[in-house]
C-alpha positions as CSV (number, residue, x, y, z in Angstrom):
1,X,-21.9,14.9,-8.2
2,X,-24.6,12.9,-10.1
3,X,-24.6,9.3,-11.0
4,X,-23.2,6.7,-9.3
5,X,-20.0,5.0,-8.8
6,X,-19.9,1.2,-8.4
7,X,-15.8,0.9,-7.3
8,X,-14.8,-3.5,-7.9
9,X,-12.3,-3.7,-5.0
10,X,-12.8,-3.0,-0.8
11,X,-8.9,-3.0,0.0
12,X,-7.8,0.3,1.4
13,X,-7.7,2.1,-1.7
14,X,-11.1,1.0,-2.7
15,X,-12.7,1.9,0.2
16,X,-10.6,5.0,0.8
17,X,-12.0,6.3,-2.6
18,X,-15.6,5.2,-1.7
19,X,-15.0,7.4,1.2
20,X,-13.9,10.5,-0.8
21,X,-16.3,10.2,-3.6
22,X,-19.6,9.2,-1.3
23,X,-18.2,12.6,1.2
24,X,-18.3,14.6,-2.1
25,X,-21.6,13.8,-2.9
26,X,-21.4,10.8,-5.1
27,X,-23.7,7.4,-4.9
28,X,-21.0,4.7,-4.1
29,X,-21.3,0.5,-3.7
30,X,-18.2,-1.3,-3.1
31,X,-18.1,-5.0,-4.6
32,X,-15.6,-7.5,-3.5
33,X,-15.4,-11.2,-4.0
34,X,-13.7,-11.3,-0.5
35,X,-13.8,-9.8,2.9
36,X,-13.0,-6.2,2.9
37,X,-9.7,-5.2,3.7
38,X,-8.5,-8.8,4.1
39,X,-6.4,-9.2,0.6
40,X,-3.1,-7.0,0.6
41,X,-4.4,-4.5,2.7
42,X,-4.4,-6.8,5.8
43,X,-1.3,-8.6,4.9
44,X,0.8,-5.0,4.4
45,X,3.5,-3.7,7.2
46,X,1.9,-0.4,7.4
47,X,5.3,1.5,6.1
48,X,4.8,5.0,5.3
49,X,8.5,5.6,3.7
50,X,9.2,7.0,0.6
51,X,12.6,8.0,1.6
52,X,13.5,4.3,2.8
53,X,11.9,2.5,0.1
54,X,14.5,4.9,-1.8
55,X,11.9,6.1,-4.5
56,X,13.2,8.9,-6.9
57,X,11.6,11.9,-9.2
58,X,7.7,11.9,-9.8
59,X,6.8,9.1,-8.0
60,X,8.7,10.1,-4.6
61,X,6.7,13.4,-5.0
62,X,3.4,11.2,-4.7
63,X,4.6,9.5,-2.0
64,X,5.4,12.3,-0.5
65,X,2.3,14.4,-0.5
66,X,0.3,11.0,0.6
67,X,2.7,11.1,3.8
68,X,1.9,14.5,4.7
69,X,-1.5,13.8,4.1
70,X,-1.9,10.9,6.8
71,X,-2.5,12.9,10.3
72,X,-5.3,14.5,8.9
73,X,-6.0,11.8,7.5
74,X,-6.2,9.2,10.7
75,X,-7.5,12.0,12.5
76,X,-10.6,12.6,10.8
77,X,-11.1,8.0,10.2
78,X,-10.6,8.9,14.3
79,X,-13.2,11.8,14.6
80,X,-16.1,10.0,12.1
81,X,-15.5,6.2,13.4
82,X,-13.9,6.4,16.5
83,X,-11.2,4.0,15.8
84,X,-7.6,4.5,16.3
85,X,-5.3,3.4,13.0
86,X,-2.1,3.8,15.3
87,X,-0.2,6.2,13.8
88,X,3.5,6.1,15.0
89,X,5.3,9.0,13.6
90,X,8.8,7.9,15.4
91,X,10.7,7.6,12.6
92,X,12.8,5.1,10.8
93,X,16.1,3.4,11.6
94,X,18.2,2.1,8.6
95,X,21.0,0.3,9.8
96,X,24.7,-0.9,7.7
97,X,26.9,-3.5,8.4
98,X,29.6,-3.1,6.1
99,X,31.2,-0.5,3.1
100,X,28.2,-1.4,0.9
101,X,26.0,-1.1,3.3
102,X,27.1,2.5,4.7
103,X,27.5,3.7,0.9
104,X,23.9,2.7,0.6
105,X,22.5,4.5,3.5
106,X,24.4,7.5,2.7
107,X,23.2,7.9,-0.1
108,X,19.7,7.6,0.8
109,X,20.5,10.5,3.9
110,X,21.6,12.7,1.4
111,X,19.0,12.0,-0.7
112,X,16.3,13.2,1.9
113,X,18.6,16.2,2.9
114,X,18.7,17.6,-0.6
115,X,14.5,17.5,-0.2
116,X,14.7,19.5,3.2
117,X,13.9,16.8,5.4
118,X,15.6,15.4,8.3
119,X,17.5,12.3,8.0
120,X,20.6,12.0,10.2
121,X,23.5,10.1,10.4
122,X,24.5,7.7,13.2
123,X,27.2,6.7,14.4
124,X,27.6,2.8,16.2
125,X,27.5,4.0,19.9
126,X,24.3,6.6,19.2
127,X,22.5,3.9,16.6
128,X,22.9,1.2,19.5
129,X,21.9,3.7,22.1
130,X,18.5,4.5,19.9
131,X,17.9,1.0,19.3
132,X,20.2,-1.7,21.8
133,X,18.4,-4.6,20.2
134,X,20.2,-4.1,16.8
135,X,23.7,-5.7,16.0
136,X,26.9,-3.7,16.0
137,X,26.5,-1.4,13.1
138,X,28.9,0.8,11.1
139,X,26.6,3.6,11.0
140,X,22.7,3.7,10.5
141,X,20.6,7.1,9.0
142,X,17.7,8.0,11.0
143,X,14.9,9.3,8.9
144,X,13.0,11.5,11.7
145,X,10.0,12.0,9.0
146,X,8.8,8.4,8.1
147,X,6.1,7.0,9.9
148,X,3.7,3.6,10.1
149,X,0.1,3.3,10.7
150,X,-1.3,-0.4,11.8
151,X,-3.2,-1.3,8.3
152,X,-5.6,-3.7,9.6
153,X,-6.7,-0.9,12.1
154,X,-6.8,1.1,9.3
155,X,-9.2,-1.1,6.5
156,X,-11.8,-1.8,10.2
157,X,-11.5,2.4,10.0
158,X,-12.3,2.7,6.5
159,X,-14.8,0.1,6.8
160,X,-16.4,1.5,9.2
161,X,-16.5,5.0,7.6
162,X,-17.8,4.4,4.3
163,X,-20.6,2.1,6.1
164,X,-21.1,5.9,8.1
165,X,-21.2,7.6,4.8
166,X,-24.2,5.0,3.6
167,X,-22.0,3.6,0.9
168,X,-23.4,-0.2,0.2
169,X,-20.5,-2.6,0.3
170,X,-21.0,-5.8,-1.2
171,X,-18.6,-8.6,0.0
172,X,-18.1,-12.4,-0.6
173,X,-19.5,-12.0,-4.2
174,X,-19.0,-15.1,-6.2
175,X,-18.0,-13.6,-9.2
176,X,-18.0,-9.6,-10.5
177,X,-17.7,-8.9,-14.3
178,X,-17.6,-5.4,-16.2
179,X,-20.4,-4.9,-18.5
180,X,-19.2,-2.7,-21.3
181,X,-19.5,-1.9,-24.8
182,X,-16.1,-1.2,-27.0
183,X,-16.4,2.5,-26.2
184,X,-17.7,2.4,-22.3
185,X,-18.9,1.1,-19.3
186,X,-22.5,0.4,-18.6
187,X,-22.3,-1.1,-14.8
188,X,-21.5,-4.3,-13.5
189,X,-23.3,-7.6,-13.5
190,X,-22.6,-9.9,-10.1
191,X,-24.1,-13.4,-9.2
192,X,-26.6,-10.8,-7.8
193,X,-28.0,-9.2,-10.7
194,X,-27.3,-5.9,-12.8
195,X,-25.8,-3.2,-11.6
196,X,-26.4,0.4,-13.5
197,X,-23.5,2.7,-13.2
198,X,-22.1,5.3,-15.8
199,X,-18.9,5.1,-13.8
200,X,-17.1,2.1,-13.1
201,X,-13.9,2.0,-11.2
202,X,-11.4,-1.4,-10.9
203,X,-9.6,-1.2,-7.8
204,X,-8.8,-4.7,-7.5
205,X,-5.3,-4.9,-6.5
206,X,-3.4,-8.3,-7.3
207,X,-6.6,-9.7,-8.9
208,X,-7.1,-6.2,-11.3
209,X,-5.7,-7.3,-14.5
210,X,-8.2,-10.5,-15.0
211,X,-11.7,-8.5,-14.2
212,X,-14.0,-10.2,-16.9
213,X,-16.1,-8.1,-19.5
214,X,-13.2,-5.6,-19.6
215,X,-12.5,-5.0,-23.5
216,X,-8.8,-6.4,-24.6
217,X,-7.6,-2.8,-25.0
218,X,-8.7,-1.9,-21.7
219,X,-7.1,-4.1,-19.7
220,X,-3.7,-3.2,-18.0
221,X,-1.3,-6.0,-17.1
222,X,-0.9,-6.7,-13.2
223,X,1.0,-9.7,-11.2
224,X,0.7,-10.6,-7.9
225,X,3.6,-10.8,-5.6
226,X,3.8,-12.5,-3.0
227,X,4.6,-11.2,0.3
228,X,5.6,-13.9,3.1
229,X,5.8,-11.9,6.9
230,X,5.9,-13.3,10.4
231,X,5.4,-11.8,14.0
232,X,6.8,-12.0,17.2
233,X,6.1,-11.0,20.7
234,X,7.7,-8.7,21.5
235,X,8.5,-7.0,25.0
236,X,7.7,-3.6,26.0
237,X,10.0,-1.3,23.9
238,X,12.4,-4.3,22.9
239,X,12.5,-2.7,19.2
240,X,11.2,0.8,19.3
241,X,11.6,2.8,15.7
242,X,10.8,0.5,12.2
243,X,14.2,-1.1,11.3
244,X,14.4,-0.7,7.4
245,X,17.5,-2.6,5.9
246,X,19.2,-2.7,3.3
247,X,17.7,-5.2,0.9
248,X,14.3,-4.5,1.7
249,X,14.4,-6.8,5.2
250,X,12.4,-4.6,8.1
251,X,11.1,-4.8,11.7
252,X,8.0,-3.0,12.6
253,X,7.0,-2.5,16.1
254,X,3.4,-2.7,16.9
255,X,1.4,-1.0,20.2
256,X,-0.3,-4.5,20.6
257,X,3.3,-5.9,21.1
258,X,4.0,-7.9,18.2
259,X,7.3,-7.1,16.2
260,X,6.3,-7.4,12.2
261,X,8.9,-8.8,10.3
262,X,8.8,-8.8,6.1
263,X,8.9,-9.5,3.6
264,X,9.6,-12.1,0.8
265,X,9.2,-10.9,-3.0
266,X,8.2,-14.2,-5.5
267,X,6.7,-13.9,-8.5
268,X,4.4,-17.7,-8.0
269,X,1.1,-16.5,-8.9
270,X,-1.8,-16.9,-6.8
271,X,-0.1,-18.8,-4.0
272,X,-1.0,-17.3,-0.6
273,X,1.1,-20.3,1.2
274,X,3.0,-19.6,3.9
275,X,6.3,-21.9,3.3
276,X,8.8,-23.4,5.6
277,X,11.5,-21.6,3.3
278,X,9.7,-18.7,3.0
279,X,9.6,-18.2,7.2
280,X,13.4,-19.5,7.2
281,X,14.6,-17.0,5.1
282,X,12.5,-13.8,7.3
283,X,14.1,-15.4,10.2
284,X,17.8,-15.5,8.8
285,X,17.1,-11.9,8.3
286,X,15.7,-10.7,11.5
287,X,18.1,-12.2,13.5
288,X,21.3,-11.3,11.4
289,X,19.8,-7.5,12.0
290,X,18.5,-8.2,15.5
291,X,20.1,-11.5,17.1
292,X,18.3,-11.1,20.3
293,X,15.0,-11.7,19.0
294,X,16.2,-15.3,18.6
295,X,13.9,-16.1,22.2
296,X,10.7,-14.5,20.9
297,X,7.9,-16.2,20.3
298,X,7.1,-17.1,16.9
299,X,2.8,-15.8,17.1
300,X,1.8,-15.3,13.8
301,X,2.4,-16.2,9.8
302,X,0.9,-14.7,6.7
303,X,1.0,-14.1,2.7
304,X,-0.6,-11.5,1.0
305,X,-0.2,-10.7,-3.0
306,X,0.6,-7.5,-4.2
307,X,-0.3,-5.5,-7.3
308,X,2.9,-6.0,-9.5
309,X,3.1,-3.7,-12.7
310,X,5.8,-3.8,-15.6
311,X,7.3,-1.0,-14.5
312,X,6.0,-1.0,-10.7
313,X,4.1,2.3,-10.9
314,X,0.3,2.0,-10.2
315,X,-2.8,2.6,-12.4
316,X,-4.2,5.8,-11.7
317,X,-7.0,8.1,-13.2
318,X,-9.2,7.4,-16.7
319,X,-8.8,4.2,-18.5
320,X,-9.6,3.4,-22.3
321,X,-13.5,2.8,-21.9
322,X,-15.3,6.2,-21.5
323,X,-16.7,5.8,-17.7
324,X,-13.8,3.2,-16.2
325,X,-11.2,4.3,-14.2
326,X,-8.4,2.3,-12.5
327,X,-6.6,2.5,-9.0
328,X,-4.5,-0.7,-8.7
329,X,-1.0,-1.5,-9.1
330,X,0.5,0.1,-6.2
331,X,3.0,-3.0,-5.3
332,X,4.9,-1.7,-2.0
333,X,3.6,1.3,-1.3
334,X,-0.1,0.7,-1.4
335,X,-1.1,1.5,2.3
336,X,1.2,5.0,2.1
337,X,-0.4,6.2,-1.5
338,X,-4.0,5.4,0.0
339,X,-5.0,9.0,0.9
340,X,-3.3,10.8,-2.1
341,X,-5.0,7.9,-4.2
342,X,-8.4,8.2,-3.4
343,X,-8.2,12.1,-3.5
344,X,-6.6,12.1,-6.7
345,X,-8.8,9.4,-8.7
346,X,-11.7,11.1,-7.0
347,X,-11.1,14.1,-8.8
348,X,-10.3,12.5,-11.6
349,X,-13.8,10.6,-11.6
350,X,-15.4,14.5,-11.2
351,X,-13.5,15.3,-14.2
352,X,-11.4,18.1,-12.0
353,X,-7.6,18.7,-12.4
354,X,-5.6,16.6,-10.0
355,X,-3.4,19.2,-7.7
356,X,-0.7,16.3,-8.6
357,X,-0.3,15.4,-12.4
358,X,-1.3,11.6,-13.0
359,X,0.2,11.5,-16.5
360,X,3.0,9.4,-15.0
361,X,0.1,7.0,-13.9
362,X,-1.9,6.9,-16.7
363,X,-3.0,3.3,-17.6
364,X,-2.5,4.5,-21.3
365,X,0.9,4.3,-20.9
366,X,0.5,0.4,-21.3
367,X,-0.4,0.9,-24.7
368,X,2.1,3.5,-25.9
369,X,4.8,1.5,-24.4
370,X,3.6,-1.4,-26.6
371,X,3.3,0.6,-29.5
372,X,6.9,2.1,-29.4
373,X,8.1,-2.1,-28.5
374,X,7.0,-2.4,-31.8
């Protein structure tokens, strides 16, 4: 592929697609104002669960095909770093506690059934038996496919492997600003200097929609939301499948022995605080699941912002500048949709035919949405 590819962004997906383009054959730098993987990437569960999330029609199917893409995909990060990401491939527990809750789960079970996968009903005695630490349930659904991979294992991985694939990354930049005409992209200027690039690609999660020198009718509209998540310490095997409840409340087990627990939802901006409110309310949650993590230790706090968008779907593909292309706006599901992401916008990028269609994705959608609002 000739000419280069400066990519404004070094979360997962930005440095996933750095990866993919720069193993193709493209010239790649990576330009962050932070520390690589440390935004949303490092503040993420690690969920890999379309069918618990409870995503329908195109966008399950995305989710989807990035799932099956992951054990190849940690296994080569493995075999060109040598760096485990820690995929657990157990499975996912989704617990109810009363009729709503059991209407809700079965739903979701025959949801996944009607796809051909395996999800499977449980019954109090058999839930409790999978997973003692949980609260007398009605029922729970077992989704044998799901899976989590440790994210912050995973952005060191990608790190590490674009650094193998001689791709510059550029972090800790004061500022980064598009340079572009009306019509197209011309590089990117930095505190630095001028950087020449006939392709330029914003992949700046929470922080995409306010990237300076883009054109007014390039610009998509993203929000950060703000995720609030705890830890615990957690004993060997206490909790041993991710606990995804209703409402969005989950426990993730960790091999380093902390139990994850997420994850608030506010709409506040740029606030990264962690708030006493914000830690009261994960807590109510955990232990109304779970009431025997009430004597863990409390080890670790954290808020990340994620990539909001109108209508919660992400930016993917060509934007309206001839040479910029977006990847952004992946809210929940960023760390699950970063393998199918950076293949897809990659080929994209080369002008190829995506196997999967990204019409549904198209930052143009922005725009025709507007025009039919009026």
């Amino acid at each position: 592929m000739e000419g280069d590819v400066v990519i404004i962004g070094a979360g997962l997906i930005g440095l996933a697609l750095a990866r993919e383009l720069a193993q193709r054959g493209a010239s790649v730098r990576v330009l962050d104002t932070g520390e690589p993987g440390h935004a949303a990437s490092w503040a993420a569960a690690g969920m890999l669960a379309p069918s618990s999330e409870g995503l329908d029609g195109s966008f399950y199917e995305l989710c989807s095909a990035s799932l099956e893409r992951y054990p190849a995909f940690a296994a080569e990060l493995h075999a060109q770093t040598g760096l485990d990401v820690h995929l657990r491939r157990e499975g996912f527990v989704s617990p109810a506690y009363d009729d709503a809750g059991l209407e809700f789960i079965e739903a979701r079970a025959a949801e996944a059934r009607a796809r051909g996968l395996h999800a499977r009903m449980l019954t109090t005695a058999q839930t409790l038996q999978l997973e003692p630490a949980l609260a007398p349930v009605r029922a729970a659904v077992f989704f044998e496919h799901e899976a989590s991979v440790d994210n912050r294992r995973l952005g060191r991985a990608l790190r590490a492997a674009v650094e193998c694939a001689g791709v510059r990354v550029d972090e800790g930049l004061p500022w980064v600003r598009v340079a572009a005409t009306q019509r197209r992209v011309n590089g990117v200027e930095t505190a630095q200097g001028f950087i020449s690039a006939p392709v330029v690609v914003n992949a700046a999660g929470a922080w995409a929609g306010g990237i300076e020198g883009v054109p007014e009718h390039a610009r998509v509209p993203v929000e950060p939301v703000k995720g609030q998540m705890l830890a615990l310490a957690m004993p060997a095997n206490l909790v041993r499948h991710t606990i995804y409840a209703r409402h969005g409340t989950y426990l993730v087990p960790r091999d380093d022995g902390r139990l994850l627990v997420g994850a608030t939802g506010e709409r506040v901006g740029f606030d990264t605080r962690v708030t006493a409110a914000g830690v009261q309310r994960l807590l109510e949650r955990a232990l109304r699941i779970a009431p025997g993590l009430k004597d863990l230790a409390l080890v670790e706090t954290w808020a990340g912002l994620r990539p909001g968008t109108p209508d919660s779907l992400p930016y993917l593909g060509a934007g309206a500048l001839e040479g910029y292309f977006l990847a952004t706006g992946h809210l929940r599901n960023g760390v699950l949709l970063t393998p199918i992401t950076a293949e897809l916008v990659a080929d994209a990028i080369e002008g190829r035919t995506p196997r999967i269609s990204l019409a549904p994705y198209a930052p143009e959608r922005v725009r025709a949405a507007s025009n039919v609002a009026s």
